[in-house]
LOTI-888569 format. One record per residue: residue number from 1; residue in three letters; x, y, z of N, C-alpha, C in turn. Coordinates in steps of 0.2 Angstrom, whole numbers, plus 5000, padded with zeros to 4 digits. Layout:
// LOTI-888569
resi NUM&resn ALA&neast X&nnorth Y&nup Z&caeast X&canorth Y&caup Z&ceast X&cnorth Y&cup Z
...
// end
This chain:
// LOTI-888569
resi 1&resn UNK&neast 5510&nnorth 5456&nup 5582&caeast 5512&canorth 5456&caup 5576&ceast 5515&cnorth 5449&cup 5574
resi 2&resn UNK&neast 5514&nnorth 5448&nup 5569&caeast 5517&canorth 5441&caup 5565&ceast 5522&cnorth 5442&cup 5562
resi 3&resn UNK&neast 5527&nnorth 5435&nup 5560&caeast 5533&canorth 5438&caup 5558&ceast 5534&cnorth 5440&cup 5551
resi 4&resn UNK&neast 5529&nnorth 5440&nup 5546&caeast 5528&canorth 5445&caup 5541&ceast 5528&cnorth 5451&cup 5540
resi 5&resn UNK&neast 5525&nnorth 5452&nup 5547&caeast 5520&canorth 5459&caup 5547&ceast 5528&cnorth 5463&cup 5550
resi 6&resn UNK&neast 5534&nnorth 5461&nup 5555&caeast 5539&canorth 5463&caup 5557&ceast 5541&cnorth 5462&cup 5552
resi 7&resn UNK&neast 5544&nnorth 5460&nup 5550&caeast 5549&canorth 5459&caup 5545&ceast 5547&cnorth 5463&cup 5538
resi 8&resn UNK&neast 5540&nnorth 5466&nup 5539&caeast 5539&canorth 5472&caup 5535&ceast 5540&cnorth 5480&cup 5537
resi 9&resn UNK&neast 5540&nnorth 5478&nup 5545&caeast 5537&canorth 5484&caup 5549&ceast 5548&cnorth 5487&cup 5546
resi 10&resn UNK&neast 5553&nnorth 5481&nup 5547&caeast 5559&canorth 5482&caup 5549&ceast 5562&cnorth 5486&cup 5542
resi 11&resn UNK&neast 5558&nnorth 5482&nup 5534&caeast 5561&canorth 5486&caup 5527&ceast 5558&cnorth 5490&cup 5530
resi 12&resn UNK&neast 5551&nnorth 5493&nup 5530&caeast 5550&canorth 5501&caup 5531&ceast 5555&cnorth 5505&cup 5534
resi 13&resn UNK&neast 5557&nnorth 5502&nup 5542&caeast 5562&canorth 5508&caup 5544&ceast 5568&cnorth 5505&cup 5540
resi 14&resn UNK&neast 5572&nnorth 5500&nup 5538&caeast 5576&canorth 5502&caup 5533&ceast 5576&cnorth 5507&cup 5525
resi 15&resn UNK&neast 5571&nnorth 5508&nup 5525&caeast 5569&canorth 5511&caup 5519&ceast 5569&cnorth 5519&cup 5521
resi 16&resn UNK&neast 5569&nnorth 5520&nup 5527&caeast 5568&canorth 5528&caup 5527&ceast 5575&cnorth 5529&cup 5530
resi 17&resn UNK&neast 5576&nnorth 5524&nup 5534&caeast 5586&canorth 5524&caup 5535&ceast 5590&cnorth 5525&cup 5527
resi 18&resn UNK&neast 5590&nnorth 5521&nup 5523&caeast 5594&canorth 5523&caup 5517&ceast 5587&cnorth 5521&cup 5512
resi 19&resn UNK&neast 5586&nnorth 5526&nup 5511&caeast 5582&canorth 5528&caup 5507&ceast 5583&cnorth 5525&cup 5498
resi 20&resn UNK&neast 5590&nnorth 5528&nup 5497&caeast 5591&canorth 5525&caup 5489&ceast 5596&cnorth 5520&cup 5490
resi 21&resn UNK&neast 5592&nnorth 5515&nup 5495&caeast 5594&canorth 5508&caup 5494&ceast 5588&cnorth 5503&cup 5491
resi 22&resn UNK&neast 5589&nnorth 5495&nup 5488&caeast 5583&canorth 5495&caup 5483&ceast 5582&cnorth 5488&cup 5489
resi 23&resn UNK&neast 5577&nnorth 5488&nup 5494&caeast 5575&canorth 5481&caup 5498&ceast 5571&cnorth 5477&cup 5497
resi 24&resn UNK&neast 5568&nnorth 5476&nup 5489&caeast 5564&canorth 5473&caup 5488&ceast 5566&cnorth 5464&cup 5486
resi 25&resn UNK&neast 5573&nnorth 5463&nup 5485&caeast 5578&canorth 5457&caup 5486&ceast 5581&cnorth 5457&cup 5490
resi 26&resn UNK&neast 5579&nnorth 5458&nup 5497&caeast 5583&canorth 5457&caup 5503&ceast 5584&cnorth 5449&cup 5505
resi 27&resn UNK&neast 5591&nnorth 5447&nup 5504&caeast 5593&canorth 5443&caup 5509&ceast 5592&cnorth 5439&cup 5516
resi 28&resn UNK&neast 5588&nnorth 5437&nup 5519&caeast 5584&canorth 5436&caup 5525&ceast 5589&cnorth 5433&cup 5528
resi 29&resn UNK&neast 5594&nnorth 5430&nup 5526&caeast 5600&canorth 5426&caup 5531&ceast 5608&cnorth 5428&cup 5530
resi 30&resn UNK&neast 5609&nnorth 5434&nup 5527&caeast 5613&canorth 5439&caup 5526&ceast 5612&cnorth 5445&cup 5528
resi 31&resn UNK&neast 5620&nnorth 5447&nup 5532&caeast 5618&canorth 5452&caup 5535&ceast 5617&cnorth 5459&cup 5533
resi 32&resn UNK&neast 5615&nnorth 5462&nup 5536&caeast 5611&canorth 5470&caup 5532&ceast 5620&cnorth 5471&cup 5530
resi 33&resn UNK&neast 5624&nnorth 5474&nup 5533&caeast 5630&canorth 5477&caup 5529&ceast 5634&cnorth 5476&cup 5525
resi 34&resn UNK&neast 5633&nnorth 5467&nup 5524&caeast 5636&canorth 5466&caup 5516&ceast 5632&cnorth 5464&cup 5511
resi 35&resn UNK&neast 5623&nnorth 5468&nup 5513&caeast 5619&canorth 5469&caup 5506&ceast 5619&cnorth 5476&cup 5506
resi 36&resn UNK&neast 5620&nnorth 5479&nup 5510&caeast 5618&canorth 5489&caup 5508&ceast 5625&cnorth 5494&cup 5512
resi 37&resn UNK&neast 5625&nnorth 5497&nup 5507&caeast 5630&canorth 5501&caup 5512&ceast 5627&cnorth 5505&cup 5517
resi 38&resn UNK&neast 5627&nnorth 5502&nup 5523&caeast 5626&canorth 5503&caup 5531&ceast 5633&cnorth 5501&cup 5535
resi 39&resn UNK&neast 5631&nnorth 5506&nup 5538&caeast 5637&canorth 5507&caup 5544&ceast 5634&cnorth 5505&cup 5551
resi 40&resn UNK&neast 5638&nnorth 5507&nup 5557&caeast 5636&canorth 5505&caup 5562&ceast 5631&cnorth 5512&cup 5564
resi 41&resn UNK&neast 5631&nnorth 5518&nup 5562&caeast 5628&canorth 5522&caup 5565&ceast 5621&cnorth 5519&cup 5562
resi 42&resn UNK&neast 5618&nnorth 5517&nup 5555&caeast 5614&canorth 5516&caup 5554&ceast 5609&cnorth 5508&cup 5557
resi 43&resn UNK&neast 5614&nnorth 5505&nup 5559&caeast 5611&canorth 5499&caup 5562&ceast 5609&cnorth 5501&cup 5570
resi 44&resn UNK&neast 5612&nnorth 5506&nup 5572&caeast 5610&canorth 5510&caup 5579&ceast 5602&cnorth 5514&cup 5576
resi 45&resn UNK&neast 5602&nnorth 5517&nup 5572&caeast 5595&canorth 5522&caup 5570&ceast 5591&cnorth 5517&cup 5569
resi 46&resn UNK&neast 5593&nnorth 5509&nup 5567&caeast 5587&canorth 5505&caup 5566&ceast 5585&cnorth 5503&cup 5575
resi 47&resn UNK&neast 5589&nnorth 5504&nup 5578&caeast 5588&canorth 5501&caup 5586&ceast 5581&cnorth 5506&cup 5588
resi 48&resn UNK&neast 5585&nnorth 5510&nup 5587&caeast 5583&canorth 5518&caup 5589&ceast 5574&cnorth 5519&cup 5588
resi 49&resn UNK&neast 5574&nnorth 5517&nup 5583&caeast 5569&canorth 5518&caup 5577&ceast 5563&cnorth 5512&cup 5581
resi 50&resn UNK&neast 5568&nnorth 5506&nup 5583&caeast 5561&canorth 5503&caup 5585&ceast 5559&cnorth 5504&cup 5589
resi 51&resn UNK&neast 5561&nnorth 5505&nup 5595&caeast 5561&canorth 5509&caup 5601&ceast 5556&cnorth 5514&cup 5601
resi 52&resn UNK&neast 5557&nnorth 5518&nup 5595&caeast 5551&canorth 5524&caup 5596&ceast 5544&cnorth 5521&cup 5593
resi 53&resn UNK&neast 5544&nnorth 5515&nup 5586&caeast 5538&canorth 5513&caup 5585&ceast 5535&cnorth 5510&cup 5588
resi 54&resn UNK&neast 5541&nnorth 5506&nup 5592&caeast 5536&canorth 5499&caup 5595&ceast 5536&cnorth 5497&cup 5603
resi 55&resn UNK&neast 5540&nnorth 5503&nup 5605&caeast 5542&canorth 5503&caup 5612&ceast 5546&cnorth 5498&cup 5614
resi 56&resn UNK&neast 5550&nnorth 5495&nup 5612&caeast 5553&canorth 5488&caup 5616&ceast 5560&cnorth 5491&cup 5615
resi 57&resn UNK&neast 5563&nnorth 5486&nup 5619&caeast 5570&canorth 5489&caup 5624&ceast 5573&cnorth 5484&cup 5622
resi 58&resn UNK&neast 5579&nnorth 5488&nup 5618&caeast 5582&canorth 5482&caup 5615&ceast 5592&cnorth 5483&cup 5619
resi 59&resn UNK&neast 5593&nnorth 5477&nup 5623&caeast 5602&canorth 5480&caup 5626&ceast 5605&cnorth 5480&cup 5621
resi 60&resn UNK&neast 5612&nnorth 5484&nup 5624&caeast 5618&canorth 5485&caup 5618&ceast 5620&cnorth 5477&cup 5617
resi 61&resn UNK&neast 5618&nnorth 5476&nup 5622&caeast 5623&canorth 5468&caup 5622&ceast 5617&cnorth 5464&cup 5616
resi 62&resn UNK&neast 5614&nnorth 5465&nup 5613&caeast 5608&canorth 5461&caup 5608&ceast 5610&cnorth 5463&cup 5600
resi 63&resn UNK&neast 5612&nnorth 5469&nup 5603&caeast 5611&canorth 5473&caup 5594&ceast 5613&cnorth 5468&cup 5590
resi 64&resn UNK&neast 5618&nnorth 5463&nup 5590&caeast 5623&canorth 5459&caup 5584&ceast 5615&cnorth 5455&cup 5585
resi 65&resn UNK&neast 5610&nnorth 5453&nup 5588&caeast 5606&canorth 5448&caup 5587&ceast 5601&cnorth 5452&cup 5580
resi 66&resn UNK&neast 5603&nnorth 5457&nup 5577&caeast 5599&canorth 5460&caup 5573&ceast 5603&cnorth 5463&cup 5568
resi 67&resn UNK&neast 5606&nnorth 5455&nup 5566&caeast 5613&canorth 5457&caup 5561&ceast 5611&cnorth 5455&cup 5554
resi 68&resn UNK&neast 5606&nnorth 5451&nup 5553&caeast 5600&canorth 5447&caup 5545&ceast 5595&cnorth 5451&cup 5548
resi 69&resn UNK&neast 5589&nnorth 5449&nup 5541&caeast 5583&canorth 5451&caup 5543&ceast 5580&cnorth 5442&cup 5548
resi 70&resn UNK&neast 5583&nnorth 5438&nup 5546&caeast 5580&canorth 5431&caup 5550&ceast 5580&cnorth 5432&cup 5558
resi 71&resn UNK&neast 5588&nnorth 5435&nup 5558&caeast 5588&canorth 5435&caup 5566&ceast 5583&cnorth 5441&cup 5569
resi 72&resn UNK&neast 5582&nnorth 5447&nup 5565&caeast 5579&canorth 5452&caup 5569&ceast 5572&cnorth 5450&cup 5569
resi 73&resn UNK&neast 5569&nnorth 5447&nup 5565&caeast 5562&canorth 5444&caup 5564&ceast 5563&cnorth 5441&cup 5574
resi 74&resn UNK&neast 5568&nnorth 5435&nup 5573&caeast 5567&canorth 5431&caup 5576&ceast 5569&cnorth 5435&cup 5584
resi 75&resn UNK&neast 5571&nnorth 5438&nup 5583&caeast 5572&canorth 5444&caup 5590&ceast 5567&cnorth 5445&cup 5593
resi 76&resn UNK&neast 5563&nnorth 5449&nup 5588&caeast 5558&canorth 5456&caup 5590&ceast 5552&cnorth 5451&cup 5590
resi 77&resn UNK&neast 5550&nnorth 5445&nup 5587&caeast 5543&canorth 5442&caup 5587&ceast 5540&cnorth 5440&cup 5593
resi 78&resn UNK&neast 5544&nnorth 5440&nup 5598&caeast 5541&canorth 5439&caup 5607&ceast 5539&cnorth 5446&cup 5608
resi 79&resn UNK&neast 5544&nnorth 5449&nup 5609&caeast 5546&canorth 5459&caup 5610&ceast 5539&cnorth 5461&cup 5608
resi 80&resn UNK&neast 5538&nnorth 5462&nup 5601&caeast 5535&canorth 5466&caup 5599&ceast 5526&cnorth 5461&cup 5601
resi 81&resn UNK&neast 5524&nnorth 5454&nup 5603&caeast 5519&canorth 5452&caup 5602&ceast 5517&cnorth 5452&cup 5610
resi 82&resn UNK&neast 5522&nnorth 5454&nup 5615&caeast 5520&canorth 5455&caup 5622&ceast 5516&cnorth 5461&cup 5624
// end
């Protein structure tokens, strides 16, 4: 995957995460929780979520590396092209 195509794949499960939130202005170098109201369980459902799509292992000790959409792009772009 390219980092377009993640960083599409990421709105889609945010989008089924909080649903009547609008990510079509998302902020790319702001973090998810001070543009939408998410909490910590929802940034775990986003861990969770890619784990089941895309099979990659991501430690608790990384989660904060998936704290903007810039960083998680920049996280999962090896993960997910390996």
């Amino acid at each position: 995957m390219t980092g377009p195509e993640i960083r599409e794949a990421v709105i889609n499960i945010l989008s089924d995460i909080a649903p009547d939130e609008d990510f079509s202005a998302i902020k790319d170098d702001v973090p998810f929780r001070d543009q939408f109201e998410m909490d910590s369980m929802d940034l775990l459902d986003i861990v969770l979520e890619l784990r089941k799509r895309y099979r990659v292992q991501i430690p608790e000790d990384d989660y904060p590396k998936l704290n903007n959409m810039n960083s998680t792009v920049e996280y999962l772009l090896p993960l997910i092209q390996a």
